[in-house]
DSSP file (Angstrom, degrees, kcal/mol; ACC not computed):
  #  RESIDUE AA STRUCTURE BP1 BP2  ACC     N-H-->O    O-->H-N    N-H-->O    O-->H-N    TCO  KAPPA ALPHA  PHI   PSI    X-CA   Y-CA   Z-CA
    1    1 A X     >        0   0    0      0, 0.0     4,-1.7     0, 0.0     5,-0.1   0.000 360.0 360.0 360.0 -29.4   35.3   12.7    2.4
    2    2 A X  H  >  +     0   0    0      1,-0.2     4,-1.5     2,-0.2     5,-0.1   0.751 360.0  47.3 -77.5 -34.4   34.1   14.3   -1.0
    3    3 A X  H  > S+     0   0    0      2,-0.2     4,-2.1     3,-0.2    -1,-0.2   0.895 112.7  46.7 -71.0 -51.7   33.7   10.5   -2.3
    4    4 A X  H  > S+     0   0    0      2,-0.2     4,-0.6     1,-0.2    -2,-0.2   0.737 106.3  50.5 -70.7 -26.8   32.1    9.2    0.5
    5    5 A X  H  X S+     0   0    0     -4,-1.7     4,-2.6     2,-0.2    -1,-0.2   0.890 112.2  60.6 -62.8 -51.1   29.5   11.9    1.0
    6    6 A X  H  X S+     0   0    0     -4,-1.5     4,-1.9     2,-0.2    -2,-0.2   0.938 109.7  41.1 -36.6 -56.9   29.1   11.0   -3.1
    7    7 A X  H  X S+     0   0    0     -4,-2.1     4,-1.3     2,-0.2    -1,-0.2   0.706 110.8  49.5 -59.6 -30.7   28.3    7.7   -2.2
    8    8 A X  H  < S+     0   0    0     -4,-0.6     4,-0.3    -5,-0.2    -1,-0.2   0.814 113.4  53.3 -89.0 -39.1   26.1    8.5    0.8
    9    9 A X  H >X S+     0   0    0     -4,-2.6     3,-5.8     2,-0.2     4,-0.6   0.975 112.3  46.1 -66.4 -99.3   24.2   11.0   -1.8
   10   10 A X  H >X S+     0   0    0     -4,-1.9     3,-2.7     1,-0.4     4,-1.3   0.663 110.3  51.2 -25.8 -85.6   23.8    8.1   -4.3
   11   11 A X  H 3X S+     0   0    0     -4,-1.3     4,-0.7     1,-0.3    -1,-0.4   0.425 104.2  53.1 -32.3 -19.1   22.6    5.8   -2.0
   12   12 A X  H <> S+     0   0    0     -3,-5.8     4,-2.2    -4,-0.3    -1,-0.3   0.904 111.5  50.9 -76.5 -55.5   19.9    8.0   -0.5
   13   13 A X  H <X S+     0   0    0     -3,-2.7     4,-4.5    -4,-0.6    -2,-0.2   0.858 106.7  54.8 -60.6 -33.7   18.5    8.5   -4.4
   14   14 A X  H  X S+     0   0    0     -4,-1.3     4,-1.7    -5,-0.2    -1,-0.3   0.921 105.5  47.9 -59.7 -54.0   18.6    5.1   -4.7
   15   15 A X  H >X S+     0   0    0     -4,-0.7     4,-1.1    -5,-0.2     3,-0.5   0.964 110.9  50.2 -39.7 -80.0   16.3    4.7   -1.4
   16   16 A X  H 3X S+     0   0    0     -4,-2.2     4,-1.0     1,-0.3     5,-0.4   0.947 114.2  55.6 -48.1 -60.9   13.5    7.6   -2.8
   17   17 A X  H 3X S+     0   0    0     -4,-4.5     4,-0.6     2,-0.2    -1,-0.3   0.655 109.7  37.0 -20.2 -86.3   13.9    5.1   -5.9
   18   18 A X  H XX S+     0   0    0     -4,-1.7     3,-3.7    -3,-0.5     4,-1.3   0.883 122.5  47.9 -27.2-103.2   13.1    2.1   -4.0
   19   19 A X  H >X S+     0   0    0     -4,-1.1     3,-3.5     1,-0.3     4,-2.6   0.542 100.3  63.2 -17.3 -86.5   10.3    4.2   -1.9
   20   20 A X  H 3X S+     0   0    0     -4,-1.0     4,-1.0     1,-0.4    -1,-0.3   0.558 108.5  42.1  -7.6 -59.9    8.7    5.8   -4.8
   21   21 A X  H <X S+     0   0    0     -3,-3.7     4,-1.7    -4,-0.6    -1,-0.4   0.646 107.0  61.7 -94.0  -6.5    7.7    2.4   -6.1
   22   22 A X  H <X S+     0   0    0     -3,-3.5     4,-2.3    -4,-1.3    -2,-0.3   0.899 107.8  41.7 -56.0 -40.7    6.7    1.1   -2.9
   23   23 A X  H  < S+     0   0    0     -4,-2.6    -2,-0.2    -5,-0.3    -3,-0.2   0.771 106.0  59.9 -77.9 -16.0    4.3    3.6   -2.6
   24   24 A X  H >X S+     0   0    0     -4,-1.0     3,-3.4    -5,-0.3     4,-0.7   0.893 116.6  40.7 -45.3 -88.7    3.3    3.1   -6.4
   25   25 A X  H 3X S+     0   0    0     -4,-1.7     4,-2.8     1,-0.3    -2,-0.2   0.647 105.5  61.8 -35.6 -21.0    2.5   -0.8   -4.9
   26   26 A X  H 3X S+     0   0    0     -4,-2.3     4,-0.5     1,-0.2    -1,-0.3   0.366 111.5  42.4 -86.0  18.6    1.0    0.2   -1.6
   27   27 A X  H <4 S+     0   0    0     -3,-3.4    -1,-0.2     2,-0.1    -2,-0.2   0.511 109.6  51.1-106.3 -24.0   -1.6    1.8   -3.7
   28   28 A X  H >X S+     0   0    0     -4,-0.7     4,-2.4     2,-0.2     3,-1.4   0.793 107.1  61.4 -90.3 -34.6   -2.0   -0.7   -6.1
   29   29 A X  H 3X S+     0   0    0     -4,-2.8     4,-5.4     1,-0.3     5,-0.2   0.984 105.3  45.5 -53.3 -46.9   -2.5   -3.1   -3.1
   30   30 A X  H 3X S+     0   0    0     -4,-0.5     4,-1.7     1,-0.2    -1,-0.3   0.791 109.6  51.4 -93.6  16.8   -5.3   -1.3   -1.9
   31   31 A X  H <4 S+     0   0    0     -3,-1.4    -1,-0.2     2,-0.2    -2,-0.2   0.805 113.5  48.3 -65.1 -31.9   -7.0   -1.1   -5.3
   32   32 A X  H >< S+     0   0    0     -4,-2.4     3,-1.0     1,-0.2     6,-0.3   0.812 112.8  47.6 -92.9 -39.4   -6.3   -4.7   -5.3
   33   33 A X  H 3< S+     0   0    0     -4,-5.4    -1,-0.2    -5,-0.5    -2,-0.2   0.987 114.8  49.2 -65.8 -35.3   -8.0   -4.9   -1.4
   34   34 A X  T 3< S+     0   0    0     -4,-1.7     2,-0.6    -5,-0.2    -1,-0.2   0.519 105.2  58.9 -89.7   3.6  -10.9   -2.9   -2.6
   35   35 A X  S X  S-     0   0    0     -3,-1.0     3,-0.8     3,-0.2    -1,-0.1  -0.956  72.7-157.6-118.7 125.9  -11.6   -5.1   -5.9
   36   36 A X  T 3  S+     0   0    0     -2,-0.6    -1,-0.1     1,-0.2    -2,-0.1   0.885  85.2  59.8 -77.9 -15.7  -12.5   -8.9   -4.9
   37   37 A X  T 3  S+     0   0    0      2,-0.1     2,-0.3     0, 0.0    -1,-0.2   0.484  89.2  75.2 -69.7 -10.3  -11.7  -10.3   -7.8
   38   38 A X  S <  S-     0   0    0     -3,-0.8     2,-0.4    -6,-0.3    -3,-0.2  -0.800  71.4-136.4-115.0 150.0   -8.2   -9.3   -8.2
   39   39 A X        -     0   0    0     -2,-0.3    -6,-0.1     1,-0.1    -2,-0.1  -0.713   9.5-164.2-101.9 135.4   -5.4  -11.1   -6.2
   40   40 A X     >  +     0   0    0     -2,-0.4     4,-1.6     1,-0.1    -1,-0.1  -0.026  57.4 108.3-138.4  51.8   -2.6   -8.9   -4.5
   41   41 A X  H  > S+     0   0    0      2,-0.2     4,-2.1     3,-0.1    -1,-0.1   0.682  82.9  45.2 -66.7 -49.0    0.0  -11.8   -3.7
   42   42 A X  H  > S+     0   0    0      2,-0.2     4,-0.9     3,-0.2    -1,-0.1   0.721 108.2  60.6 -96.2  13.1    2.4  -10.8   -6.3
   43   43 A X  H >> S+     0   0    0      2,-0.2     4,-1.0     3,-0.1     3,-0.5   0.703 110.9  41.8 -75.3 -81.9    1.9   -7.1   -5.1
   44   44 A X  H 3X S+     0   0    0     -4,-1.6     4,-1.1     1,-0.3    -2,-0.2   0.583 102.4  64.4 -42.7 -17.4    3.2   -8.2   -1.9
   45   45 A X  H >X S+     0   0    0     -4,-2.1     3,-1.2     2,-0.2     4,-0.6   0.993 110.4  41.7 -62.4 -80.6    5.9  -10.4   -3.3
   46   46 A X  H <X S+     0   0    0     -4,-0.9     4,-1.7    -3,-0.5    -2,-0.2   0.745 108.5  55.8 -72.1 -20.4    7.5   -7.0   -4.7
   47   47 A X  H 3X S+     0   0    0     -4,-1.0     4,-2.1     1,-0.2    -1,-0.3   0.836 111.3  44.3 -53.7 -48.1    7.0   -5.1   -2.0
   48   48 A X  H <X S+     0   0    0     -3,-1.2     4,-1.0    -4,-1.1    -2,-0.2   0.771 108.6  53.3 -87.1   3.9    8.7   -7.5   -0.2
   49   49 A X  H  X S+     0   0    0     -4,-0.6     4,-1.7     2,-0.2    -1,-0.2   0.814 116.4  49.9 -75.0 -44.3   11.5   -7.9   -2.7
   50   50 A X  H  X S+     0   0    0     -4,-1.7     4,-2.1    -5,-0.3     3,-0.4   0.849 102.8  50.3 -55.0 -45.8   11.6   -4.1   -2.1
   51   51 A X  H  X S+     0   0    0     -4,-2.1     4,-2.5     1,-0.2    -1,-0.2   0.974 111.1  50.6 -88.7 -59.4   11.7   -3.9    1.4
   52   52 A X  H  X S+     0   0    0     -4,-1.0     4,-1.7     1,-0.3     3,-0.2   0.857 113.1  56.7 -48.9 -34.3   15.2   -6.9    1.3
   53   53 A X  H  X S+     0   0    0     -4,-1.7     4,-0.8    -3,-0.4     3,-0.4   0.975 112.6  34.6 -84.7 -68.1   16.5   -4.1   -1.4
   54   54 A X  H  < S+     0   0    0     -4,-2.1     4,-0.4     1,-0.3    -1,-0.3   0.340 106.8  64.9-100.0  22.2   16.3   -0.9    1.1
   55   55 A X  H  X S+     0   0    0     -4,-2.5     4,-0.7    -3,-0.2    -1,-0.3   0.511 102.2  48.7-113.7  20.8   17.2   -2.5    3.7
   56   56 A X  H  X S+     0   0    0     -4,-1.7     4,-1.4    -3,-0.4    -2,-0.2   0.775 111.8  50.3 -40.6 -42.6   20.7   -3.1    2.1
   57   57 A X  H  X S+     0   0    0     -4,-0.8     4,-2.4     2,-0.2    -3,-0.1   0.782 101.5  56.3 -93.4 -21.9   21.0    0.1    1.3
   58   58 A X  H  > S+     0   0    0     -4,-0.4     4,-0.7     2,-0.2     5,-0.2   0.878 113.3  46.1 -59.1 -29.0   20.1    1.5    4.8
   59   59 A X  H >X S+     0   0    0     -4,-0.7     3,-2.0     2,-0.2     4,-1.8   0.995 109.6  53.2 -72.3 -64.2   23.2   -0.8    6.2
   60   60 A X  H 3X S+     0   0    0     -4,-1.4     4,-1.4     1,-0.3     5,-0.2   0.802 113.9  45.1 -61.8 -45.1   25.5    0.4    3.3
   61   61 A X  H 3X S+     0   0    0     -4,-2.4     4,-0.7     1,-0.2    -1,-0.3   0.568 108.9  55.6-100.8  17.7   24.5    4.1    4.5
   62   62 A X  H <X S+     0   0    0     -3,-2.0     4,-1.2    -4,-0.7    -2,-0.2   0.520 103.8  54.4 -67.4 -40.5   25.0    3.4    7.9
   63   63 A X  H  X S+     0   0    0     -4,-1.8     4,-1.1    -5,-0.2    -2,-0.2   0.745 111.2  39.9 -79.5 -25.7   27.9    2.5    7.0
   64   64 A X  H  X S+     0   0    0     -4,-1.4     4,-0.8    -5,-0.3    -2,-0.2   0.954 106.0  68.1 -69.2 -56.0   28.9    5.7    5.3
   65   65 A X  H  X S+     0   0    0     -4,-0.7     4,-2.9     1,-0.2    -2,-0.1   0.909 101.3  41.6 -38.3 -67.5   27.4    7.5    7.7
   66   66 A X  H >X S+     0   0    0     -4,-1.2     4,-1.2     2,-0.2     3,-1.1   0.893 111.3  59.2 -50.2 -71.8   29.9    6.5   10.3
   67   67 A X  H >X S+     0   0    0     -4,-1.1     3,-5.3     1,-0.3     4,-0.5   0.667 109.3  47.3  45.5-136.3   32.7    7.0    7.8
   68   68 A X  H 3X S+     0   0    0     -4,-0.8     4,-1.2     1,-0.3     5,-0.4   0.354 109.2  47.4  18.0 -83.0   31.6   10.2    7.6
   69   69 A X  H XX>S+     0   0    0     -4,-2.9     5,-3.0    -3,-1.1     4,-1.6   0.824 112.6  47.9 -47.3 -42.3   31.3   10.9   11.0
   70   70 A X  H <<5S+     0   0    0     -3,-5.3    -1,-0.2    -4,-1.2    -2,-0.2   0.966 115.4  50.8 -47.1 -47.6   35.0    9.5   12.1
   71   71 A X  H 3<5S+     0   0    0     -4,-0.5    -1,-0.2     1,-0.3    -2,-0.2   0.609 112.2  44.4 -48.0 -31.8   36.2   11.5    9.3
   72   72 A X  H <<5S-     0   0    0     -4,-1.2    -1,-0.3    -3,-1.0    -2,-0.2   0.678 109.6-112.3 -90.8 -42.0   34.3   14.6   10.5
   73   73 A X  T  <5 +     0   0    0     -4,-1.6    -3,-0.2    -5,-0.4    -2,-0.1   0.465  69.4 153.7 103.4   3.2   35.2   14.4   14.5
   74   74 A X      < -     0   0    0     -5,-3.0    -1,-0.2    -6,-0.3     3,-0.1  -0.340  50.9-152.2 -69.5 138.5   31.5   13.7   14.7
   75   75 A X  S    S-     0   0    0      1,-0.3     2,-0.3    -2,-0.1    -1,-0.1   0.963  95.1  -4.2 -67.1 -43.9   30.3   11.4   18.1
   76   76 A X  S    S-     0   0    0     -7,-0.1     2,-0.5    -3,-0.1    -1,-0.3  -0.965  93.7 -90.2-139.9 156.6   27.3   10.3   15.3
   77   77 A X        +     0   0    0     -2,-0.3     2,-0.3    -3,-0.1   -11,-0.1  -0.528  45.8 161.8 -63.2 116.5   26.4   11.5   11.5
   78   78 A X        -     0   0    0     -2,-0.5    -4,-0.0   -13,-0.1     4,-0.0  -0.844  39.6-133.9-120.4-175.2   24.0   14.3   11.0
   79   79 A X  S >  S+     0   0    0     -2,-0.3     3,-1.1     1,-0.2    16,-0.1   0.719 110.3  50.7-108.8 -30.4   23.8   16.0    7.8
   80   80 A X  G >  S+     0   0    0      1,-0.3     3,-1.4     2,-0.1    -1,-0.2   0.651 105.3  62.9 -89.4   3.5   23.9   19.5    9.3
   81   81 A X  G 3  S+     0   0    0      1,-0.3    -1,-0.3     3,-0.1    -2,-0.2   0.759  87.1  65.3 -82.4 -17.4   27.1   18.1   11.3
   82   82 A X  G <> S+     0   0    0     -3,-1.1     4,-0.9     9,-0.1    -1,-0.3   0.083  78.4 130.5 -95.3  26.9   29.0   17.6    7.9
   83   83 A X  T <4 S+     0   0    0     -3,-1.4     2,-0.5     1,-0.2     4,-0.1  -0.494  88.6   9.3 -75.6 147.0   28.6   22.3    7.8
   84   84 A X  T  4 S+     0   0    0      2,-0.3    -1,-0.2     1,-0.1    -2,-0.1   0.189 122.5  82.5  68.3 -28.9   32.4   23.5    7.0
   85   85 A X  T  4 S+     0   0    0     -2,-0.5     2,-0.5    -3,-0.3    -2,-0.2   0.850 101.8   3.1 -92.7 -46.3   33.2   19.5    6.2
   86   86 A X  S  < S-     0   0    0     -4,-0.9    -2,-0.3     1,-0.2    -1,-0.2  -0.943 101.3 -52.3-143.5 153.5   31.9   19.3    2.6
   87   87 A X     >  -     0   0    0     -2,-0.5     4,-1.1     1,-0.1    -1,-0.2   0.172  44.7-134.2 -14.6 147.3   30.4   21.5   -0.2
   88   88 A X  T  4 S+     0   0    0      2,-0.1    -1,-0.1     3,-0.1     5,-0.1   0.809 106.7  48.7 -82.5 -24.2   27.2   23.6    0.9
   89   89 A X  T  > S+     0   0    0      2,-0.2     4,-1.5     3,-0.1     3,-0.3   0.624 114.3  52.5 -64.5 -24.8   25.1   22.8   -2.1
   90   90 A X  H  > S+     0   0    0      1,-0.2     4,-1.1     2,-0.1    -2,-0.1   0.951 108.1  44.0 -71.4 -44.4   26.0   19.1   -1.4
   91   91 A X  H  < S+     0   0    0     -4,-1.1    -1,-0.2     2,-0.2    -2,-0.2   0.316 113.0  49.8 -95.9  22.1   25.2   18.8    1.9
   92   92 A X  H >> S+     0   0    0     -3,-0.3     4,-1.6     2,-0.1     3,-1.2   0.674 108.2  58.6 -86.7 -51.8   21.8   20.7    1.5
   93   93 A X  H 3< S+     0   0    0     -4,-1.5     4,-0.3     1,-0.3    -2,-0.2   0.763 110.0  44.8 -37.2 -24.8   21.2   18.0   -1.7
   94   94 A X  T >X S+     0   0    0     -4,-1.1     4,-2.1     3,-0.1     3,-0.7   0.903 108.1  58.6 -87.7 -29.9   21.6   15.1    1.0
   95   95 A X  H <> S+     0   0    0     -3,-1.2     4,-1.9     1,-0.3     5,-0.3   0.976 110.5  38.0 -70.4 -77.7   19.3   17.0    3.4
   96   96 A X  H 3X S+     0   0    0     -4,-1.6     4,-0.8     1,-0.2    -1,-0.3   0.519 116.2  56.8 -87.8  23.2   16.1   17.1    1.0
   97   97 A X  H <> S+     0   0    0     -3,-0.7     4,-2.9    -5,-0.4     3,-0.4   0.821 112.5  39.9 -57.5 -69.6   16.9   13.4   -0.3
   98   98 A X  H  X S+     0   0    0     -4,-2.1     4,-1.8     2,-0.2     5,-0.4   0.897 111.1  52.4 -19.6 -63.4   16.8   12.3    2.8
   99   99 A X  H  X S+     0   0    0     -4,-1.9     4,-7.5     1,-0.2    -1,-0.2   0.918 118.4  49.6 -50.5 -30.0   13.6   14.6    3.8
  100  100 A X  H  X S+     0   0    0     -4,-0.8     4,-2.2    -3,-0.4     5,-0.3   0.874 106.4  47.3 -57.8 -36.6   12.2   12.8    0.5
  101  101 A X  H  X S+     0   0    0     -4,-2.9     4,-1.1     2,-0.2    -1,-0.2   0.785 105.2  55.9 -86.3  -8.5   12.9    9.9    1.2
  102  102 A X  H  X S+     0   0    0     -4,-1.8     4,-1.2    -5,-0.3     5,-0.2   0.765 114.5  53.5 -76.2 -61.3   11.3   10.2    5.1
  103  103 A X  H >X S+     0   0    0     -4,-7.5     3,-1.9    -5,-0.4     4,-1.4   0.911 102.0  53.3 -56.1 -59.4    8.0   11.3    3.0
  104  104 A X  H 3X S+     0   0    0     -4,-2.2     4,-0.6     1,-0.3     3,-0.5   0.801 106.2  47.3  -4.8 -75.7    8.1    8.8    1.2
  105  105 A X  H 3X S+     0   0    0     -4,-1.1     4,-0.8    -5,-0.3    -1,-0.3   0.478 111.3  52.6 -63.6 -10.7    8.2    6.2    4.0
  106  106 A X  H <X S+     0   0    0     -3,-1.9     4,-1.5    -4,-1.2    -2,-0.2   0.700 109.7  52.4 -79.9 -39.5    5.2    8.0    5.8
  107  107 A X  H  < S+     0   0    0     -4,-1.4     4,-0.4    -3,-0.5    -2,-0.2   0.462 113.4  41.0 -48.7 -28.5    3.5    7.7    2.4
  108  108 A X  H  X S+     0   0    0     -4,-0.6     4,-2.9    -5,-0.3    -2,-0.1   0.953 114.3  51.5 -78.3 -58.6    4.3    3.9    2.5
  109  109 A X  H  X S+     0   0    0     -4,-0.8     4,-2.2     1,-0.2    -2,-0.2   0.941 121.5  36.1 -64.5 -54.0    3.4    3.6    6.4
  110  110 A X  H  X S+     0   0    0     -4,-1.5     4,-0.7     2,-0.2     5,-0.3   0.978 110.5  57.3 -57.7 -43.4   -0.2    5.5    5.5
  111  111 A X  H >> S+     0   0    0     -4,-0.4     3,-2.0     1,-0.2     4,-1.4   0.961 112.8  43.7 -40.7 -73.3   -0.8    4.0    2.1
  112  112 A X  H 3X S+     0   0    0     -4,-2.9     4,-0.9     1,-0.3    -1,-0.2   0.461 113.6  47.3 -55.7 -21.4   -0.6    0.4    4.0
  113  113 A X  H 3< S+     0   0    0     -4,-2.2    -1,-0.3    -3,-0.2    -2,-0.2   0.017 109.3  54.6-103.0  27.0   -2.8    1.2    7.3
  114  114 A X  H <X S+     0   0    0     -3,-2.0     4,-2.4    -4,-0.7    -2,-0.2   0.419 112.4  41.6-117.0 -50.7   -5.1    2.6    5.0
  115  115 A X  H  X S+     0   0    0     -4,-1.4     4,-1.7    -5,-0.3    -2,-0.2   0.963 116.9  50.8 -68.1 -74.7   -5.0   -1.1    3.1
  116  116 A X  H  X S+     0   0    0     -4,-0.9     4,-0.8     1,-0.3    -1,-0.1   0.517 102.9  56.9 -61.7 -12.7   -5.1   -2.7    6.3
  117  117 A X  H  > S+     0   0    0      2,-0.1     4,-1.5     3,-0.1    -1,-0.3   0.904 108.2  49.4 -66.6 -52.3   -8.1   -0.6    7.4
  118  118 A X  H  X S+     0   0    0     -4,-2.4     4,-0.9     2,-0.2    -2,-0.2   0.540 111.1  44.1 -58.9 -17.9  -10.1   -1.9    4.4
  119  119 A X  H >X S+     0   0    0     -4,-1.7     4,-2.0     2,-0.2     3,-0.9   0.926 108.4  60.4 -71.8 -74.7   -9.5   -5.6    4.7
  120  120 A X  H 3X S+     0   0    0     -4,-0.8     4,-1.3     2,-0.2    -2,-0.2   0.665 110.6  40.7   4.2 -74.0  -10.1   -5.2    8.4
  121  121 A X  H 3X S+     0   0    0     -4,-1.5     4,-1.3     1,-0.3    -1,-0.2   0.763 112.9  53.8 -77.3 -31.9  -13.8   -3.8    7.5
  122  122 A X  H <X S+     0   0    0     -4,-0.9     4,-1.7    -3,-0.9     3,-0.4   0.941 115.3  45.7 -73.6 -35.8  -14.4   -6.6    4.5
  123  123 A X  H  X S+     0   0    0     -4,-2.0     4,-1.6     1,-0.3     3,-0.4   0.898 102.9  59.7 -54.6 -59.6  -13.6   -9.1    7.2
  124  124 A X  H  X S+     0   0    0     -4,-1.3     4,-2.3     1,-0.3    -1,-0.3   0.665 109.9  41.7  63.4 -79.1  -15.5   -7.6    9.4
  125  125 A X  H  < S+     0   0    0     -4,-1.3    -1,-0.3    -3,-0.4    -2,-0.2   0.861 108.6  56.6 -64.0 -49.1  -18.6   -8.2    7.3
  126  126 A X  H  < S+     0   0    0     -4,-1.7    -2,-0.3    -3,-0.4    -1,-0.2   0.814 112.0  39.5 -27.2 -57.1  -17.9  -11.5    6.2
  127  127 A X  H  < S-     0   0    0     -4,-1.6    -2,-0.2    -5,-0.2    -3,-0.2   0.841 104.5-152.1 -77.9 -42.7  -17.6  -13.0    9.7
  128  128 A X     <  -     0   0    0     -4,-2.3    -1,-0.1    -5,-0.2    -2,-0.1  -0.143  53.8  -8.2  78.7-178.0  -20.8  -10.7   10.9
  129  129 A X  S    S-     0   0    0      1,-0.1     2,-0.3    -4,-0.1    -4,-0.0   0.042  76.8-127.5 -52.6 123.6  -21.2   -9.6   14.2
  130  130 A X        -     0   0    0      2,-0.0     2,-0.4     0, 0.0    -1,-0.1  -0.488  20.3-131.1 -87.3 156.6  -18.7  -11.4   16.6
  131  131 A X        -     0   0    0     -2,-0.3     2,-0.4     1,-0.0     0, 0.0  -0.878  19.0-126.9-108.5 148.7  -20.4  -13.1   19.8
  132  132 A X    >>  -     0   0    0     -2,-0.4     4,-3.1     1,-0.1     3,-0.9  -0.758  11.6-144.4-128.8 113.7  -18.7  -12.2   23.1
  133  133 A X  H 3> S+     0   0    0     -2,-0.4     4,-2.0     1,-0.3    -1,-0.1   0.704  99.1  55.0 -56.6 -21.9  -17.7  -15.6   25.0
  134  134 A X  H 3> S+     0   0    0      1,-0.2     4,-0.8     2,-0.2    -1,-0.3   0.747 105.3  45.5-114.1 -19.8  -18.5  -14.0   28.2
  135  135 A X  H <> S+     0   0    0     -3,-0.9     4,-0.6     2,-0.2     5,-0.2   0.841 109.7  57.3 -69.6 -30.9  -22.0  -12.8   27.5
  136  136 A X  H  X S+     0   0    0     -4,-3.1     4,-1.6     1,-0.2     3,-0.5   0.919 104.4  55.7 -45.4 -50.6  -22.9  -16.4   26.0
  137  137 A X  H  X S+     0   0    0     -4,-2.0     4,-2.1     1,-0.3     5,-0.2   0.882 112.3  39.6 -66.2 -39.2  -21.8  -17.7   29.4
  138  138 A X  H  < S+     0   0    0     -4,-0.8    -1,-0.3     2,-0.2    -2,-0.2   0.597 113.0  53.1 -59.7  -7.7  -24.3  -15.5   31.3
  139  139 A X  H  X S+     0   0    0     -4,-0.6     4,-1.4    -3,-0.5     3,-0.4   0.808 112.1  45.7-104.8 -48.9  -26.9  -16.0   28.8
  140  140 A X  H  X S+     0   0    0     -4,-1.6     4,-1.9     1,-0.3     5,-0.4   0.977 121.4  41.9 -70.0 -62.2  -26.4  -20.2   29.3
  141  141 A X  H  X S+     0   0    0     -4,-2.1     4,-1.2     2,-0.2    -1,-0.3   0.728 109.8  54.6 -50.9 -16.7  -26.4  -19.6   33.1
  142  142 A X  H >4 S+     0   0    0     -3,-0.4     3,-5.4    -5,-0.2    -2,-0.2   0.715 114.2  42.8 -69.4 -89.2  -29.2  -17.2   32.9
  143  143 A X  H 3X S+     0   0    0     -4,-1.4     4,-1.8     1,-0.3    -2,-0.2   0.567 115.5  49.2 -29.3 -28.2  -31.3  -19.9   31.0
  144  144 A X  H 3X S+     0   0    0     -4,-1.9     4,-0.6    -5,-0.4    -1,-0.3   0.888 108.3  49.5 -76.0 -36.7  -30.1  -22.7   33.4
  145  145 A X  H XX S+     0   0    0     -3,-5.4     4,-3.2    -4,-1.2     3,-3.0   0.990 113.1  51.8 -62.2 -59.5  -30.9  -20.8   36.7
  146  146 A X  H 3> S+     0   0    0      1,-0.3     4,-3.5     2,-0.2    -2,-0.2   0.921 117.3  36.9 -79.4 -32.0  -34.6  -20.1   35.0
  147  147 A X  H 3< S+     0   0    0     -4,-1.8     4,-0.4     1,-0.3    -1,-0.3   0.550 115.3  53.2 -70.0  -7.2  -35.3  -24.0   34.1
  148  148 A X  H <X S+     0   0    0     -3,-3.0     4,-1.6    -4,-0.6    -1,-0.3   0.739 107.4  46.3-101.1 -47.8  -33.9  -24.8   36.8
  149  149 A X  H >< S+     0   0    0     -4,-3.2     3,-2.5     1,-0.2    -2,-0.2   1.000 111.9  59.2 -53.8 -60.9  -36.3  -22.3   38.9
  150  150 A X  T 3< S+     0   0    0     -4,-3.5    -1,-0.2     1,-0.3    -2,-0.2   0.706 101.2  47.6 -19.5 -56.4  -39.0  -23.9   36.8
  151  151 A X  T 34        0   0    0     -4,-0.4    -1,-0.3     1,-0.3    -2,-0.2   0.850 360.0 360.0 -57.9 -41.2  -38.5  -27.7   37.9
  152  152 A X    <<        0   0    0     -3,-2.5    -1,-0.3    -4,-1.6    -2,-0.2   0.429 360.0 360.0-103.2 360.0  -38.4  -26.4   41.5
C-alpha cells in the first residue's frame, strides 16, 4: 500500500506541476488578449499540450486511487479514508497536494474567464452596438403601415 500511496503522492506533485504552469500561461494569455499586437496561438497550443498531460495523470490516479481503496476496504478513495491505513505525515502530505493542486485549478478556471471576459468586451467594440432582428421588423412595419397610411 506504502508504494502505491508513493505513487499516488508523486502523481499529485506532478499535477500542481502541470497546474502551476498552466496558470503561468492563463496569465500570459490574457496579457497576450489585452495587447493587440501579440498573438496567443502558441499560448493556447501549450495549454492544450498541458491539459492532454494532466489528464493522463488524473486516469493514472484514478487508477491508484481505487487500488488504494480495494486495498483499504474502502467503497471509494478518500484521503482521510486511508487514517490507520498508511503513515500520518503521508497521508496529510497527499491532503495539501491535492488541496494545491484544487487551487490551482480554480486559479486556471478564473485566470481564463477573466481572458474570456476581455476578448468578449474588445469584440464587443469592434462589432459596435448589435441591432435586435425583432425591433428592425417593427421599425420596417412601422414605416410601411405609415406610407402606406400616406397613399390612402
Amino acid at each position: 500500500m506504502e508504494s502505491d500511496v508513493s505513487l499516488l503522492l508523486e502523481n499529485l506533485k506532478e499535477q500542481e506541476r502541470i497546474s502551476a504552469r498552466m496558470l503561468a500561461l492563463s496569465r500570459q494569455q490574457y496579457e497576450a488578449s489585452s495587447d493587440p499586437v501579440m498573438n496567443g496561438d502558441s499560448i493556447l497550443s501549450q495549454k492544450a499540450r498541458l491539459v492532454g498531460e494532466l489528464q493522463m495523470l488524473i486516469s493514472r490516479a484514478r487508477l491508484i486511487e481505487d487500488d488504494l481503496a480495494q486495498k483499504a476496504g474502502l467503497p471509494e478513495f478518500t484521503i482521510n479514508g486511508l487514517k490507520g491505513h498508511v503513515e500520518e505525515d503521508v497521508r496529510c502530505s497527499l491532503g495539501l497536494v491535492a488541496g494545491q493542486v484544487g487551487i490551482l485549478l480554480k486559479s486556471i478556471i478564473d485566470a481564463d474567464a477573466k481572458t474570456t471576459e476581455l476578448i468578449q468586451s474588445r469584440l464587443a467594440r469592434i462589432k459596435g452596438p448589435q441591432v435586435d432582428a425583432t425591433n428592425s421588423a417593427r421599425a420596417l412595419q412601422a414605416y410601411q403601415n405609415s406610407t402606406r397610411w400616406k397613399r390612402e
